[in-house]
N, C-alpha and C positions, 0 to 999 in steps of 0.2 A: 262152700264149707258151711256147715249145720252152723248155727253158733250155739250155744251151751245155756240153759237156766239162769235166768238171773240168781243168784247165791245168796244167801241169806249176809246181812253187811255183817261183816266181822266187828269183833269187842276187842276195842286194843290196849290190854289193861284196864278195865272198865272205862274207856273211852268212848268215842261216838263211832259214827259207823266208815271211819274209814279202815283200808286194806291194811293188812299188817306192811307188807311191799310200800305201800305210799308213803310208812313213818319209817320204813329200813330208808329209802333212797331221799326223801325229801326234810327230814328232820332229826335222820340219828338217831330213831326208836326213843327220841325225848321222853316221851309216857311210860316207857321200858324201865326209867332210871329214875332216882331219886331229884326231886327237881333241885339245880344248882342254889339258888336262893336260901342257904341253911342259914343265915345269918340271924345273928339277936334284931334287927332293925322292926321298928315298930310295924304292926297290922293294925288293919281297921278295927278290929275289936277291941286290943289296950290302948287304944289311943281315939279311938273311932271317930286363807280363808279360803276359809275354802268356798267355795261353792263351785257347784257343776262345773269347775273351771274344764274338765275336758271336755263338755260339749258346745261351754259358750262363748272363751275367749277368740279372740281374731288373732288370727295366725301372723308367721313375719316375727322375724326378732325386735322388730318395734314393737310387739304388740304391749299394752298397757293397761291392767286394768285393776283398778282398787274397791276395794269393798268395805261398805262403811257401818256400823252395827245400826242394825234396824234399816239400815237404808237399800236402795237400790243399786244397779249396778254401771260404774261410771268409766265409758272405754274411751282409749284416744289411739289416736291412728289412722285414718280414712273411712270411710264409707265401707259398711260388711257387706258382701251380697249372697251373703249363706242365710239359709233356713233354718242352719244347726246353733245359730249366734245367736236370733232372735231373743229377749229377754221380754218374756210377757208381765201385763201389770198384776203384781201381787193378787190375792184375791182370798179369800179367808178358807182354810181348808176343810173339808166337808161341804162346799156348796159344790155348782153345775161349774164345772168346765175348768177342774184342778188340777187333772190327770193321774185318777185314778180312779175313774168310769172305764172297769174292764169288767167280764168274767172272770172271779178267779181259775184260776186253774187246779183243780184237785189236786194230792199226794199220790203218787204213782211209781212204779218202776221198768217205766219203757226205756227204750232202747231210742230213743229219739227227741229234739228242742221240742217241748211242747208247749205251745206257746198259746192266749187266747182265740176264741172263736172270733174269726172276722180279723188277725193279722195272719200278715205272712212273713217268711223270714229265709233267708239264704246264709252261704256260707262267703265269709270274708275271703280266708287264705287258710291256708293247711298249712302244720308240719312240712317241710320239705317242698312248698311250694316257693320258685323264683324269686328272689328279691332283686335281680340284676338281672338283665337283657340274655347275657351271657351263661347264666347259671342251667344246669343241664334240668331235664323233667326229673321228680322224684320219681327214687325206684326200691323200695322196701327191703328186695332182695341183692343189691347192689350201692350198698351207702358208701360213700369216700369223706374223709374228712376235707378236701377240695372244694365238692359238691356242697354241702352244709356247709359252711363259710360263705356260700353265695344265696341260700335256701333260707326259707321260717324257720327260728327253731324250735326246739320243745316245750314244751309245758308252759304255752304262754299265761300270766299271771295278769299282773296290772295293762291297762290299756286307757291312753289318751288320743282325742282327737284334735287336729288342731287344723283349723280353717287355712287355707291360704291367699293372704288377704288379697285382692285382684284376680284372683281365680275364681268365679262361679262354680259352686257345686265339686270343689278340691278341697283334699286336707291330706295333715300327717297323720299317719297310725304310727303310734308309737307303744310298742308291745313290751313287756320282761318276758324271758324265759329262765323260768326257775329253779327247775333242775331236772333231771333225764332217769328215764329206769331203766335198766340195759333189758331185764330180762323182756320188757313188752317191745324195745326197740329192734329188737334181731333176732333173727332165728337162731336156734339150736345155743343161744346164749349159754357161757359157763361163768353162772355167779364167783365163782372160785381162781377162773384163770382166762379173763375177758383178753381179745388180742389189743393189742397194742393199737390197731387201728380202730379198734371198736373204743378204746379210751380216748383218742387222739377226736374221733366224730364224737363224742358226750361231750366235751370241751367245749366244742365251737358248735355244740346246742345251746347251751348255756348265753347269757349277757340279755340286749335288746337287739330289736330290729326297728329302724323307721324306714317306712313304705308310703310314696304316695298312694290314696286312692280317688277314685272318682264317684257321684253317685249320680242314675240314672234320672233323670228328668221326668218326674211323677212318681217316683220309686224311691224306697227307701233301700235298696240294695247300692250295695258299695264295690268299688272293682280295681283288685290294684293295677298300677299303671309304673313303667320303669321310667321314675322321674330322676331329677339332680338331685334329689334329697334322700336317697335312698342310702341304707348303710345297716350293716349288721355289727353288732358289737359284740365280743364272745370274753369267753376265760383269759383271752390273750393278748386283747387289746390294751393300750397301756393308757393307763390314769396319772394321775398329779393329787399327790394327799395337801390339803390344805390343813389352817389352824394348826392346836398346840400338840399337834401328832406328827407331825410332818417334821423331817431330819432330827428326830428324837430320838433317844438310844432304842427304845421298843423297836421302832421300826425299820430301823440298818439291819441289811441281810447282805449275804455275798453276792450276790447279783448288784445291787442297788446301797452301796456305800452310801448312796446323800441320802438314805431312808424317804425318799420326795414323789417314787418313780414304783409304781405298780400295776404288775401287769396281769388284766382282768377284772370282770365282775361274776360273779354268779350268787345262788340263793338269793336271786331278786323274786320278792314279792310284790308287795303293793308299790304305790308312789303317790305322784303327784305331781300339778304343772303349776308352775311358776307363772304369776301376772307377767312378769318382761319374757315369757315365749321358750323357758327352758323346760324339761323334764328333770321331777327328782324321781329316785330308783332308789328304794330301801333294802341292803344286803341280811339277810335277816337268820336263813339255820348253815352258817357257814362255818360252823365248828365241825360239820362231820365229812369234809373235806380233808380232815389232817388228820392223818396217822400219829401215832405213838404221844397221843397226849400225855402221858405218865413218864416220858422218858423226857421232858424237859430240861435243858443239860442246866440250866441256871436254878438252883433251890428254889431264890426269892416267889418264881413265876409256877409255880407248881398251885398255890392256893388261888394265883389269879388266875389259872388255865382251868382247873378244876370249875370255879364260879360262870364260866364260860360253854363248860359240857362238852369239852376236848375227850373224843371219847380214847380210851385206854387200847391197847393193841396196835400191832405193824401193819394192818388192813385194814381200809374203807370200804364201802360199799361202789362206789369206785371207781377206787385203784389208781386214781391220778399217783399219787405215789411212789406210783412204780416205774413211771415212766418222766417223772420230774421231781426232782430229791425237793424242792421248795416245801411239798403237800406231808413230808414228813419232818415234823416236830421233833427229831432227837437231829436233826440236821441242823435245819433251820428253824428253832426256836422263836422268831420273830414276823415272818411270814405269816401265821395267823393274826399278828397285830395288824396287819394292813387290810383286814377285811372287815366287816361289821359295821360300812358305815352309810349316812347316805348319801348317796352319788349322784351328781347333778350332770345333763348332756345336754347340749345346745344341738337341737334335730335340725335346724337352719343352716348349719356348714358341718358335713361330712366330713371334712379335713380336722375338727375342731379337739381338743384332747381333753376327755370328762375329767373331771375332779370328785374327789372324796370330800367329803368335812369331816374333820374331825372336831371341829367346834360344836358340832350337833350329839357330840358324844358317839361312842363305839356300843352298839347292843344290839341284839336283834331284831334290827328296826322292819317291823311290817311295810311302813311307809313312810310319809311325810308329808304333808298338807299344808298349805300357805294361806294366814289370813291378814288384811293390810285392815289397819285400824281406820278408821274417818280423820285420824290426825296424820297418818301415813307411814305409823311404826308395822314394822314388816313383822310377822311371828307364825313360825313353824312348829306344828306339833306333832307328837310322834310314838307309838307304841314299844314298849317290849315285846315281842310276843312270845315270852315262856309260863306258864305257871308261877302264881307269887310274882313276877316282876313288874316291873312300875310304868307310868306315864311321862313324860316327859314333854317340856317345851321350850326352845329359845327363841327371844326376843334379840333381832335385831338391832345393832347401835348405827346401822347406816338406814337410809330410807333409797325407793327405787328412782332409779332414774329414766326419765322418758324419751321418745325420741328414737331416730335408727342410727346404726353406724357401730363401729368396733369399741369405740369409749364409751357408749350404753351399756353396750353388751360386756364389757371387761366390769364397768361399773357393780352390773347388777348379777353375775354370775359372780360378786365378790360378796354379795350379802347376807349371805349363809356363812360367810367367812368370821364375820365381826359379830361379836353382842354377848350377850349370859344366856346358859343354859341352864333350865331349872329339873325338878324334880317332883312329882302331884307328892301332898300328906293330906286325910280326908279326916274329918271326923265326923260323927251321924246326931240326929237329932234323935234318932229313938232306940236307944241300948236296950233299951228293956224290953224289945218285942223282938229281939232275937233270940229265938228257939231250933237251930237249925232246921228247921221243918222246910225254910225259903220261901211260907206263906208271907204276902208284902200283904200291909193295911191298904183296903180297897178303893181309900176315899182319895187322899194323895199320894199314897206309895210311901216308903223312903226317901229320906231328902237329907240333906244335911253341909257344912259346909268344906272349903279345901285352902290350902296354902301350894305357892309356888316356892319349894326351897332351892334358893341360888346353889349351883356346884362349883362352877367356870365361866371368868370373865375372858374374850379371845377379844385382843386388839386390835387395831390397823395393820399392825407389822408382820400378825399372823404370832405373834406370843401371847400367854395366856397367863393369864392370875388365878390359882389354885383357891375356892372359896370352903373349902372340906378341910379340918384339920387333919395334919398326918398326911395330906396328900399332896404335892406337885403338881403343876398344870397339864406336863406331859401324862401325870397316871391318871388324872380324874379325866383327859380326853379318850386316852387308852384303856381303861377298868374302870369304864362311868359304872359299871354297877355297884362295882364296889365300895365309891363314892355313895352310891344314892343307896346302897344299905346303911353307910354310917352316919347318914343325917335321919335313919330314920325312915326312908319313902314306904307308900303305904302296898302290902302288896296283893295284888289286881290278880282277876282272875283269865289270865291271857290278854291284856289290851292287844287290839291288831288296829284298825282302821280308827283316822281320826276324821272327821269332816264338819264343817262349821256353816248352817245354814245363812246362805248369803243375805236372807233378810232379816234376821233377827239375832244373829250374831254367835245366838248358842251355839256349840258346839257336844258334838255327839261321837260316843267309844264304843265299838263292838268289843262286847269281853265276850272271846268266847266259849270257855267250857276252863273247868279246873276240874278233874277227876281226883286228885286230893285235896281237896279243901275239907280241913277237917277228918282226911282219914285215921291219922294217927295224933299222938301226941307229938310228933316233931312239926309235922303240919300247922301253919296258923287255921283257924277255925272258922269259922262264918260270921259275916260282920253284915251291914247293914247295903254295902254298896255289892258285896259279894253274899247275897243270905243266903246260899243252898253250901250243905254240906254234897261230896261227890258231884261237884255240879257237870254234870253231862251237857247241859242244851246253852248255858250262855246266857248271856243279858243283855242290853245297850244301856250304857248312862248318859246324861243328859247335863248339858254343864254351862251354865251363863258365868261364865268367863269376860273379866274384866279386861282382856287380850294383852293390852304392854303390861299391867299390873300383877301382883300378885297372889289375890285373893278372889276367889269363884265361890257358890254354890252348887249343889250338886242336885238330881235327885234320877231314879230309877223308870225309864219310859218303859221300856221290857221286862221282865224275865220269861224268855223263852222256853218251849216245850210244846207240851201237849194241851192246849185249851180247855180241856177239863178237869188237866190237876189241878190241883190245891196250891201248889207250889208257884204257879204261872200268873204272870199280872200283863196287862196292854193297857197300861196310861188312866185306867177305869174303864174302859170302853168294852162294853160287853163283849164277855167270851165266847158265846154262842154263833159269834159272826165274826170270826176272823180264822186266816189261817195257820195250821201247826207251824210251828217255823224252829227249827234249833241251830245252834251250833252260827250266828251270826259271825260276820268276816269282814267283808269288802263293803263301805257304802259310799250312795253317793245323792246329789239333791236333785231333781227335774226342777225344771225353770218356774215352777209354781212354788214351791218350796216344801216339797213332800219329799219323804225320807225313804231313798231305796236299799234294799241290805241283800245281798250275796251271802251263802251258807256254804260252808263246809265242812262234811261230817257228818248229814244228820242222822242223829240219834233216834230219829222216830221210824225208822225203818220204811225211809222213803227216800229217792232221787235230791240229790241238792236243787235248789232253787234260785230265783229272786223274789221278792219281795217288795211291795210299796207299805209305807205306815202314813199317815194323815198325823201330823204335828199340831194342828190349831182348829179351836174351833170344836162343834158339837160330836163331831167324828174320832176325834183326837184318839190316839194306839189303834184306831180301825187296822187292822197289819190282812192286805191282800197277796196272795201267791198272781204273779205273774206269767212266770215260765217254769218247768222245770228241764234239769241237764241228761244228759242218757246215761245210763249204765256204769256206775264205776268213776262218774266225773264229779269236779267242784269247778262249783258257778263259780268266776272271777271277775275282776277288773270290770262293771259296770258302769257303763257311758247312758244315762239317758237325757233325748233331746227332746223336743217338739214331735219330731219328724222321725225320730228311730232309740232302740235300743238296743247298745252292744254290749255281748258277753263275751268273756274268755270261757272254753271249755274244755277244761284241765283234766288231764289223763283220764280221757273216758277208757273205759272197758278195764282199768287198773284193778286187780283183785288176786288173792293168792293164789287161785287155782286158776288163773288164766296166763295164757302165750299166746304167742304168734302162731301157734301150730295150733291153738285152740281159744279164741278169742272171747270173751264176754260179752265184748259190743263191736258192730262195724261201721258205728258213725264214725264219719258224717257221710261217709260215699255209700252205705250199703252193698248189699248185694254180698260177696265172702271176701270184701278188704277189710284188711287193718284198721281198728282204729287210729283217729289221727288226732291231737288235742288242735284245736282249731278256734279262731276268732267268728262269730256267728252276728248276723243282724237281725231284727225283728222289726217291721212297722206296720201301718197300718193304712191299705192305699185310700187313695183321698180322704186322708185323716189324721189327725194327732193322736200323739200318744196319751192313751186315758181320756179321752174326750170324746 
């Protein structure tokens, strides 16, 4: 089979260059609509740990590891004998041997990982490859929803790795799959009237997967293996809501009286891994999953279904619906309460049953990121990812516990249960040099400082203390946005990814694109941490965060685009020598503590990417291309190690005018297959990454 022109990337609603198909199935045409955030709550203009923990901690539900601001990294547990754990000595960024001594890689739009000159790179696992001994060969023209339930599923997003500690050259892949497009999954697909079977297999694409893998000895290739830790989690699988949501009137439905007991995750995007050895999974566009948002049989919940982006009509995109009255809202009105949060899975026992928090609040969490203070206060931070909506973080009121056994592990999978959730408000130091043009001052950039506003204290008991007046602890766990409109929170230009550089404490936000900011008068405008009006490419900010405390600084490392506007700033660091990069997403640190960023979207009419930026030092905003993704795909979930770098490569060949019957791209197999979204490795033989 020929395959077809690369297409010119579509504009979706003055958006960036994703397919109109990736915003119908993966986000409810959001950019389509008025964004849900109309609220009076202040904007930046009137008002104006993470670390690499998926490629360094050691595996084992004992594992332990605390990160201390400025400091280094301090693990207890046994002896590692991975290559991937290594934690090398600091070193000032911009000198010899930082890792990010590569060839860029130009902006292109091949059909294939293109990666620097002098690595090599293979393919992890595909779509529809085995997770179980048992599980049949995939077969395109033959899908069973039996089959998938044992297979990869789709549109893998966020990706951890985790060592296994006494195993040499072992770990967990632990993947999200985010959400499914029927028409690239199957042939002769009818958007209109999908069968039942073809609903019943999107289902259990959907959730995670954890897979051992192994890697070769001198190689940076990885290989799964059907170990005891293996386990696919899908739409069906049943959770346990913790915190002040949990047996709540919100979340009683007629399946599930004790409101306690939900079954499924999907729209997982990003995450993150806990120091004691868990995975968190942030549920993020899972409002277009339900039908008949407007036909809410209780009044009250009409303006908090509305602030949510429950889209209107008896059809999804879909069509769960149809074949389980849950997914329709004029049924069960309360079933969209049990979703939107983030979800923690213990990949060390396959028997084990995930939990939600609702103490981290309900929103469209991108992910979740763990940073442990040098005093050992635990603190998770966490994106909205809509237009206008806000940041958020809670701190911990327990600390971890170390050590193995089922009362660690009960211990510290309770920790996300207990503490205050807050809410980012920012104000800028320099009002007066906003002109929405999004030119930033060349010398320091924007900067300016932030407040933590309290919404929800969650106790031991798992009840909660309402800090919002006018709200209930049950509603500000269940309609945190609505809470963090009426304090006020400042509203961001997409926050997704949050990650906190393990040696120096700052912590870093991919915002990435508002196409209205500032389009009309109902729109808040352009302020100093968001300066572009219609901003298409995105920014990162940069935030020394007092971590248990309240009060950060701020200021602007990015604003992304085209290196020649006017608009575009990289920390000072001359424009001349860096590369285009838009539309930032996913990030994550290398063991030197250079800052790597995954794109989706981009706007500059090139293939999504990764990226490395240099944080310190005479190089500081250097922003190099890495790789780029094939055809129609977003770069995701980046792991990088010493010794390798993994991608998620999310709905490659995805594009309006493309099918099964006529494909835009045939990675990763070539030749006239299907594209497959696929988890990809990159390294470098007898060599480190960037070095």
């Amino acid at each position: 089979m020929k395959s077809k022109p690369l297409a010119l990337f579509v504009k979706h609603d003055g958006q960036s260059g994703r397919a109109n198909l990736t915003c119908e199935y993966k986000c409810g045409n959001a950019c389509f609509h008025e964004a849900p955030n109309t609220s009076d709550g202040a904007y930046f203009g009137d008002i104006v740990a993470s670390l690499n923990r998926r490629g360094l901690i050691k595996g084992g539900a004992a594992a332990v590891l605390a990160v201390g601001v400025g400091g280094a990294l301090a693990a207890c547990g046994g002896d590692d004998e991975s290559a991937d754990a290594v934690t090398p000595t600091y070193t000032p960024a911009g000198s010899a041997g930082t890792g990010t001594d590569f060839a860029a890689v130009a902006p292109n739009k091949d059909d294939a990982l293109v990666v620097p000159q002098g690595y090599q790179q293979s393919v992890v696992i595909r779509w529809g490859d085995p997770v179980f001994a048992d599980a049949p060969a995939f077969d395109f023209d033959r899908q069973t929803p039996a089959a998938q339930a044992k297979q990869f599923g789709y549109n893998n997003d966020f990706a951890a790795l985790l060592p296994i500690e006494g195993q040499p050259d072992s770990f967990l892949l632990v993947v999200n799959h985010e959400y499914t497009t029927g028409p690239q999954m199957f042939k002769g697909y009818n958007k209109d009237a999908p069968t039942d079977e073809q609903i019943a297999i999107t289902k259990v694409a959907h959730g995670l997967t954890v897979i051992e893998v192994k890697s070769e000895s001198g190689s940076g290739k990885l290989t799964p293996v059907f170990g005891k830790y293996n386990r696919r989690i899908t739409a069906e699988t049943e959770f346990e809501i913790t915190g002040p949501a949990a047996g709540s009137l919100f979340t009683k439905t007629t399946a599930d009286p004790s409101g306690k007991k939900v079954l499924g995750t999907f729209a997982n995007c990003a995450g993150g891994v806990t120091p004691w050895g868990t995975v968190l999974s942030g549920e993020e566009n899972f409002n277009g999953y339900f039908a008949n948002g407007d036909k809410v049989s209780d009044p009250l919940d009409k303006p908090r279904s509305k602030r949510y982006g429950f889209p209107k009509g008896a059809t999804t995109p879909n069509q769960w619906e149809r074949t389980d009255k849950r997914f329709d809202m004029a049924q069960e009105p309360n079933e969209p309460n049990r979703f939107g949060y983030v979800v923690e899975i213990d990949p060390w026992d396959p028997t084990s049953t995930p939990v939600k928090h609702s103490a981290l609040g309900r929103l469209k969490h991108e992910g979740a990121t763990i940073y442990i203070t040098k005093n050992g206060e635990v603190v998770s931070y966490t994106g909205d990812d809509e237009r206008f909506d806000y940041m958020y973080k809670f701190i911990s009121s327990r600390k971890m516990q170390s050590g193995a056994g089922q009362s660690a592990t009960r211990h510290n999978m309770g920790i996300l249960a207990q503490g205050t959730l807050y809410v980012a408000k920012l104000t800028g130091d320099h009002p007066d040099k906003i002109d929405g043009s999004g030119t930033v001052p060349s010398d320091k950039g924007f900067t300016g400082k932030g407040q933590w506003i309290p919404l929800l204290e969650t106790g031991a008991d798992g009840k909660g203390k309402s800090l919002v007046d006018g709200f209930s602890a049950e509603e500000v766990a269940v309609f945190t946005r609505l809470a963090a409109d009426k304090v006020g929170a400042t509203k961001m230009d997409r926050p997704e990814d949050f990650e906190a550089n393990p040696y120096t404490g700052k912590v870093y936000v991919a915002l990435t694109n508002n196409d209205n900011r500032g389009k009309d008068e109902k729109s808040a405008g352009p302020d100093e941490a968001n300066p572009r009006k219609l901003n298409k490419n995105g920014q990162i900010l940069e935030i020394d965060d007092d971590h248990a405390g309240t009060e950060f600084t701020w200021s602007l490392l990015l604003v992304c685009g085209d290196p020649a506007a006017a608009d575009t700033y990289f920390a000072g660091y001359d424009k001349t020598k860096v590369s285009p990069i838009s539309c930032p997403d996913n990030l994550a640190f290398d063991p030197y503590g250079n800052l790597w960023i995954s794109t989706d979207g981009n706007a500059l009419k090139s293939n999504d990417g990764l990226f490395s930026v240099v944080l310190d030092g005479p190089n500081r905003g250097q922003t190099k291309q890495f790789l780029t993704v094939p055809r129609g795909a977003e770069t995701c979930g980046p792991i990088v190690t010493e010794s390798r770098v993994i991608v998620c490569v999310q709905h490659p060949g995805e594009a309006d005018d493309a099918s099964p019957e006529n494909p835009l791209s045939h990675w990763p197999d070539g030749g006239a297959s299907q594209p497959r979204p696929s988890v990809a490795v990159v390294w470098k033989p007898n060599g480190r990454i960037g070095v």
